[in-house]
Each structure stands twice: as C-alpha cells, then as structure tokens.
Residue frames as qw, qx, qy, qz and C-alpha x, y, z in Angstrom:
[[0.484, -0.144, 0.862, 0.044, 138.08, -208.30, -24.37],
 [0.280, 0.156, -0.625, -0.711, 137.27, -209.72, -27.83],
 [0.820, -0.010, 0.010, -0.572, 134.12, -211.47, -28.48],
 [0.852, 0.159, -0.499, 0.026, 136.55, -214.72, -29.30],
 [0.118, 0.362, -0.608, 0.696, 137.97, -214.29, -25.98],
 [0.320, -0.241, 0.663, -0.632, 135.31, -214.12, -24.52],
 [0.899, 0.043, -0.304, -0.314, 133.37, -217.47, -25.95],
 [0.612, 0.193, -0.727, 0.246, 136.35, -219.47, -24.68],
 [0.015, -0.281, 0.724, -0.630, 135.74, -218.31, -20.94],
 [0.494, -0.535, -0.681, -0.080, 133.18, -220.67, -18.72],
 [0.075, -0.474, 0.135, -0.867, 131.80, -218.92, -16.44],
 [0.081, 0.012, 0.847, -0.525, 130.51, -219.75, -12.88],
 [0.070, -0.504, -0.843, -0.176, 126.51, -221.02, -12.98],
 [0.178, -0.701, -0.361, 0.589, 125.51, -218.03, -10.33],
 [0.128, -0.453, -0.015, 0.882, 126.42, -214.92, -12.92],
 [0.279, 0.514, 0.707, 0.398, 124.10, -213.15, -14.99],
 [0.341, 0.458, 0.202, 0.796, 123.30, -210.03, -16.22],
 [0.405, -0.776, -0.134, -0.464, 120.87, -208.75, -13.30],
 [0.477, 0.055, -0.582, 0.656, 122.63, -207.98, -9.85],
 [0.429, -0.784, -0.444, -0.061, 121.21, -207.21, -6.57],
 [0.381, 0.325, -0.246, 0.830, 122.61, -204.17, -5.01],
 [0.651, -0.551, -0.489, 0.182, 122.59, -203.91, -0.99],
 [0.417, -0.596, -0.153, 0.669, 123.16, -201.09, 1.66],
 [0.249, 0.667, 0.369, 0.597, 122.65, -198.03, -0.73],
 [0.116, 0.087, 0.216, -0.966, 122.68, -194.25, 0.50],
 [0.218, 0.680, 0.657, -0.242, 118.83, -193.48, 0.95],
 [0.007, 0.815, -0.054, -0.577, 119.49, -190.44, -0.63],
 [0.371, -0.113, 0.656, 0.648, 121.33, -192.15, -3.88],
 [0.480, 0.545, 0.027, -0.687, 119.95, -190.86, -7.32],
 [0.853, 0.322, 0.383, 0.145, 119.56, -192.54, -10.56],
 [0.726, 0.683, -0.059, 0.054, 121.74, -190.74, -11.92],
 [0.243, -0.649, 0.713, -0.106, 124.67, -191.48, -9.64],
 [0.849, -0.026, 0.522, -0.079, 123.77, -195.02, -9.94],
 [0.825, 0.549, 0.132, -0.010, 124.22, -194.59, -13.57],
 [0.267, 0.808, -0.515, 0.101, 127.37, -192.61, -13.54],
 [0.505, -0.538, 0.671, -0.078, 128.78, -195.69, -10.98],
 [0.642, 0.116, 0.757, -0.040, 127.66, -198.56, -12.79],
 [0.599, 0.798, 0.069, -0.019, 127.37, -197.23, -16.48],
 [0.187, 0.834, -0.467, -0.229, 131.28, -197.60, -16.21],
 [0.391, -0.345, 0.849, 0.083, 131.74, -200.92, -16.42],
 [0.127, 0.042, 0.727, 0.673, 129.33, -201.09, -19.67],
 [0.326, -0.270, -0.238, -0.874, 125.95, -200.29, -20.90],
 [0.217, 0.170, 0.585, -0.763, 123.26, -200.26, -18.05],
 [0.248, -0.414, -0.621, -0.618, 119.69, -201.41, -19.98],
 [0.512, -0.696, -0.102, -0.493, 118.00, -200.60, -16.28],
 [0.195, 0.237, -0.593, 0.744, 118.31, -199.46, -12.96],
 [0.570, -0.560, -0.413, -0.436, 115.53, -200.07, -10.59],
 [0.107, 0.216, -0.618, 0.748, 116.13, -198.49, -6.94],
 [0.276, -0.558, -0.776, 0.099, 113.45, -199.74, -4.04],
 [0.012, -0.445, 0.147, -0.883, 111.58, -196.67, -2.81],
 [0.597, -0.578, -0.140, -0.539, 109.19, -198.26, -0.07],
 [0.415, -0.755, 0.426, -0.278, 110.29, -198.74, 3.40],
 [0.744, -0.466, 0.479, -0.006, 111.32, -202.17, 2.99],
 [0.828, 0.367, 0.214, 0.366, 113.32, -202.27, -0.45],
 [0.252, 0.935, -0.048, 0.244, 114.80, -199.05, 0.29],
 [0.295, -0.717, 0.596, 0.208, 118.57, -198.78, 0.17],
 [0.666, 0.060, 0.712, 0.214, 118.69, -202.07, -2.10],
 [0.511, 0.654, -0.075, -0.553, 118.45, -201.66, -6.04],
 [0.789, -0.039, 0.604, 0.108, 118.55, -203.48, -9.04],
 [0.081, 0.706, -0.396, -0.581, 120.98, -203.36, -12.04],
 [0.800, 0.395, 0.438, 0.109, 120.33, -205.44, -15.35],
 [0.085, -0.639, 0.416, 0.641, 123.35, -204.97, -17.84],
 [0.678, 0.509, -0.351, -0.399, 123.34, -205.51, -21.66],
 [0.701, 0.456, -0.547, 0.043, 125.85, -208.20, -21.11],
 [0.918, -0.360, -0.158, -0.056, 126.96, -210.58, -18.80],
 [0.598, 0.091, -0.168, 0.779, 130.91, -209.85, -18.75],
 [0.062, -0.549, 0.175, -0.815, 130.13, -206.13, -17.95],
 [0.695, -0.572, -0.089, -0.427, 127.78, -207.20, -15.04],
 [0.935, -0.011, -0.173, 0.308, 130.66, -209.63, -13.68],
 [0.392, 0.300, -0.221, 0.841, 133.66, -206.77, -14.28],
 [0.236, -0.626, 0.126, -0.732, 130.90, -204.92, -11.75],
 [0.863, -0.468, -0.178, -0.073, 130.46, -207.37, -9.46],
 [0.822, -0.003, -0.234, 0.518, 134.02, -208.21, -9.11],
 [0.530, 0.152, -0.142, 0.822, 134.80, -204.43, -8.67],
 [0.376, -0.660, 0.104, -0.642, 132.10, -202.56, -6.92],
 [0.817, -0.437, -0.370, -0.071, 131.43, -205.14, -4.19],
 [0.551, -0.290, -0.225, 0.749, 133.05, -203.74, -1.11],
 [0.191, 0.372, -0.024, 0.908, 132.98, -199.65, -2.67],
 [0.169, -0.543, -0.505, 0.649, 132.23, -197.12, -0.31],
 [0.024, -0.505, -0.224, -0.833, 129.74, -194.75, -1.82],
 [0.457, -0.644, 0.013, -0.613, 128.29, -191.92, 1.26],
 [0.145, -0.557, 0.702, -0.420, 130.06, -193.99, 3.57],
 [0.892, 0.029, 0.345, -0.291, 128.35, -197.47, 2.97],
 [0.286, -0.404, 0.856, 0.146, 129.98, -200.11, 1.90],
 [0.663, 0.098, -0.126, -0.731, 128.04, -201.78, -1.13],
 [0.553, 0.006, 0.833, 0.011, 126.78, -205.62, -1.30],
 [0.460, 0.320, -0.550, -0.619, 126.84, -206.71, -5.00],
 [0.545, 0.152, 0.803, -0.189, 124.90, -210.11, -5.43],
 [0.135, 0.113, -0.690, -0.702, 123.87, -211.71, -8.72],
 [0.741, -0.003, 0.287, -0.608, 119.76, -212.07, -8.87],
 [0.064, -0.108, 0.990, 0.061, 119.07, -215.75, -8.49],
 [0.636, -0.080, -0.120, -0.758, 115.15, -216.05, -9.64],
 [0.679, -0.135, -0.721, -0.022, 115.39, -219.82, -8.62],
 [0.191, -0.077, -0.723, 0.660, 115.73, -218.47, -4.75],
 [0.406, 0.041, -0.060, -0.911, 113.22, -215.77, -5.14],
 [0.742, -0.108, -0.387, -0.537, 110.71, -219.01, -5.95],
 [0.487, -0.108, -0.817, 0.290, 111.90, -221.46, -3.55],
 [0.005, -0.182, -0.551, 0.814, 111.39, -218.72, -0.56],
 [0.457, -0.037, -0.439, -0.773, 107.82, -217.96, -2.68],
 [0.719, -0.048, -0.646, -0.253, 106.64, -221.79, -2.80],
 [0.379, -0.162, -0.749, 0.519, 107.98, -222.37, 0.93],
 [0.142, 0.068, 0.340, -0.927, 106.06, -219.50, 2.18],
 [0.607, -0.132, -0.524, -0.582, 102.81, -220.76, 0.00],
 [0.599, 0.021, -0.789, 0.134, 103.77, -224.17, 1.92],
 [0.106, -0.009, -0.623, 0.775, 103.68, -222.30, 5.36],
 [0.457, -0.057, 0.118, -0.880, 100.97, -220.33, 5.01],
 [0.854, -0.166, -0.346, -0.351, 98.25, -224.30, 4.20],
 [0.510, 0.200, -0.764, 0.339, 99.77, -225.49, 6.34],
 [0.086, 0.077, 0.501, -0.858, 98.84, -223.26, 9.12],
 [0.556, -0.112, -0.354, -0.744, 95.29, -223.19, 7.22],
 [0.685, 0.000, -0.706, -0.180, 95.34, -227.12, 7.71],
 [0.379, -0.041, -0.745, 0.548, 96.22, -226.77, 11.37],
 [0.171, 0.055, 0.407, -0.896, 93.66, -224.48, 12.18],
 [0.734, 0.033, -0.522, -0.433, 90.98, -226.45, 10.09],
 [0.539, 0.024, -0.811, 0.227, 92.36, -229.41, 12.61],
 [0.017, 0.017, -0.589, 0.808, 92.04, -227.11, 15.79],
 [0.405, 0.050, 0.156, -0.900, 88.92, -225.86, 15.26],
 [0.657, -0.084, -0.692, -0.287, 87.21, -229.56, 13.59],
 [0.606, -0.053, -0.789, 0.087, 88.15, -230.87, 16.99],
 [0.572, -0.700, -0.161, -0.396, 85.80, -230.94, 19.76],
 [0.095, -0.566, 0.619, -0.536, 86.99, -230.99, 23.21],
 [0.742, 0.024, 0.628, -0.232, 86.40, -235.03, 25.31],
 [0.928, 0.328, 0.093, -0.151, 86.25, -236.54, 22.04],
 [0.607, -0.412, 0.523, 0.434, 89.07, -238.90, 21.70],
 [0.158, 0.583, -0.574, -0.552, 91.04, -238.55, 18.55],
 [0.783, 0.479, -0.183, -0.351, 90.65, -240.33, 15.50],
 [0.673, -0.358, 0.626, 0.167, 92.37, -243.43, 15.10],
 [0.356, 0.731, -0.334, -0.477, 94.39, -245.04, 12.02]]
C-alpha cells in the first residue's frame, strides 16, 4: 500500500504498533516468533514472558502501525503447536487503570485496618 494510501485511511483508536500475544507454545523460540510475525513487516522487538506467570504470552512492537494491524487481522485465530493464538493491541491506558485501582485497593484495606485496630471494643462509635 502506498504511503498516500495509506494517510487517507482512519484507523480505529485501539491500534498501534505494540500487540499482546496470548496462548503461545511454551516451547516457542524467538526465532519462530520472528519468522511468523517478521512476515507481515519489520519486527523492531519481540519480548516473550519467561516466568511462570507471563509465560506463553509475548509481546510484538512493529516499525509501523499498518504492518502490526495486517498481523492482527491475520494471525489472530492461527494455530501454531496446536494453540490457537490471541492477538490484542497493548492498551497502556488499561495497564494504569488496573495499576491505580489496585493502589486504590491496597489504602484502602490499610485505612480499614487502621479503623479495626483504632477501635476499642464497648466504646460506642464516633458520631457525626
């Protein structure tokens, strides 16, 4: 697609050049990853989870935002080693919401134990 081609297309808010990639072989290499994904354009990094709870999942950052798309649109679903992959485009606004909400959780609980423990047992509560 030409570069004037591809100025004219709008694209959805969600796509961008980094994609989360779900249900992996344990066993996948980087350089299968590359040969899959390095065909839908150039690949600037490839970043596979190795610790027990990122593993099967990896992340692909293309040069360009149309190549990342043409992969989304056409791996999602492929069966590599008999898995079935989940493409997803990284959304760093979720990533901080679930962040900031967990922050939220965690003083919260602080504040409630701070409450438990302040308050004696017989003594009536504080009015307001």
């Amino acid at each position: 697609m030409s570069a004037r081609a591809r100025a004219n297309i709008r694209l959805p808010p969600e796509v961008c050049r980094s994609i989360f990639v779900r249900n992996l072989p344990y066993k996948i290499s980087s350089e299968e990853m590359y040969d899959i994904f390095g065909k839908f354009g150039p690949v600037r990094q490839i970043r596979i989870g190795v610790s027990p709870e990122t593993k099967g999942t990896a992340f692909v950052v293309y040069e360009d935002i149309f190549d990342a798309k043409n992969a989304v649109d056409h791996l999602n679903g492929f069966n590599v080693c008999g898995r079935y992959l989940i493409l997803l485009y990284y959304q760093q606004q979720r990533v901080q919401k679930r962040v900031d909400l967990q922050k939220k959780k965690e003083e919260l609980d602080a504040l409630k134990a701070k409450l438990v423990k302040g308050s004696t047992p017989g003594a009536a509560p504080a009015s307001s």
